[in-house]
C-alpha positions as CSV (number, residue, x, y, z in Angstrom):
1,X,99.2,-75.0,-25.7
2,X,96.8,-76.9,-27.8
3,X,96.2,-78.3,-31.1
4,X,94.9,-75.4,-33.8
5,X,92.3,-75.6,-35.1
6,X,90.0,-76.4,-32.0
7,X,86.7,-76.0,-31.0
8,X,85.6,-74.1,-28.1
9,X,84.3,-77.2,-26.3
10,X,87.5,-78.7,-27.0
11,X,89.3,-75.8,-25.2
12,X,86.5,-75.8,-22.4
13,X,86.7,-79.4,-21.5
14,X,90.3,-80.0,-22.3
15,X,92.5,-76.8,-21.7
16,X,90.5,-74.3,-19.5
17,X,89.3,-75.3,-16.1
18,X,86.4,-73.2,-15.6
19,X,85.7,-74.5,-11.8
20,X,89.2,-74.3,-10.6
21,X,90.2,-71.0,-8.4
22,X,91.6,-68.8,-11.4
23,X,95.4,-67.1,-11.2
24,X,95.5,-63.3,-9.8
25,X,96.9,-62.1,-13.1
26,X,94.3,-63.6,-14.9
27,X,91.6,-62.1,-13.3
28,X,93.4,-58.7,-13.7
29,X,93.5,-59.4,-17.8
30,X,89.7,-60.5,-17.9
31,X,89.0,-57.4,-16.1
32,X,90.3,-55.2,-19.0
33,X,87.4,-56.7,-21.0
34,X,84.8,-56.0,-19.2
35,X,82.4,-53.1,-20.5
36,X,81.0,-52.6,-17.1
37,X,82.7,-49.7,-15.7
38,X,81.6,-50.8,-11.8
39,X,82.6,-54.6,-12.5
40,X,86.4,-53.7,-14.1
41,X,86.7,-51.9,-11.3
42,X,85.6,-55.0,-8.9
43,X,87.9,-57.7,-10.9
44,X,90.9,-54.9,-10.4
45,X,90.7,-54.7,-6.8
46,X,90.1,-58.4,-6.7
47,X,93.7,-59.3,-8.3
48,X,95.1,-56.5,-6.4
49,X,96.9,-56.5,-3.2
50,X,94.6,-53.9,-1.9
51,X,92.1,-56.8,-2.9
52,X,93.9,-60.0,-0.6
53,X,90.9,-60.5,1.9
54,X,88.3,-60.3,-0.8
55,X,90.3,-63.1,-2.5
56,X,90.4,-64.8,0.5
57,X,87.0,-65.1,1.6
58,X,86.2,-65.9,-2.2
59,X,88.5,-68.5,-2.1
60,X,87.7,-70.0,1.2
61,X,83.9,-70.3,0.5
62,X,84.4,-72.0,-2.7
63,X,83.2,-69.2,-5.0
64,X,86.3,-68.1,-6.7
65,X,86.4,-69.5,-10.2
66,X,86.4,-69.0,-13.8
67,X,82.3,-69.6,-13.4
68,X,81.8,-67.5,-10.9
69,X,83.5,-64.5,-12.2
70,X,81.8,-64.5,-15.5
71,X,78.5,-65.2,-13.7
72,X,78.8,-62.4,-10.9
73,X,80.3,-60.2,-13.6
74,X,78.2,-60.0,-16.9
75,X,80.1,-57.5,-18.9
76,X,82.5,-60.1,-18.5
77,X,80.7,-61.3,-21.8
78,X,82.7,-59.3,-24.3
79,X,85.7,-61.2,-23.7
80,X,87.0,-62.3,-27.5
81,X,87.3,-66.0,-28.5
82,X,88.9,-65.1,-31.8
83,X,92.4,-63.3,-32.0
């Protein structure tokens, strides 16, 4: 979806929008990589239905985004850049 080679700033501030509410499904693959047993667990529920109200109230106060989710989720810091 966008020229190779790129930057990481390029895909940051051209491809990826880090402040916009993120897709169900991708929250369920970001939660594969996160080495935090507690938080995988948390992202899970989150892009499950089981997890609807959570996503809900995440989304209604504004604090459901790419940002958010690797701020409130740390572990969330072994996701690979390279493939």
């Amino acid at each position: 979806p966008f020229p190779c080679p790129t930057t990481l700033r390029e895909v940051l501030s051209g491809v990826v929008d880090i402040l916009g509410k993120p897709s169900r499904r991708v929250v369920a693959e970001l939660a594969r990589f996160c080495d935090d047993a507690q938080e995988r667990q948390d992202l899970t529920r989150l892009a499950s239905r089981e997890g609807r109200d959570d996503w809900d109230a995440l989304a209604a106060s504004g604090h459901l985004s790419l940002l958010e989710l690797f701020t409130r989720h740390p572990s969330l810091s072994a996701v690979p850049l390279a493939a």
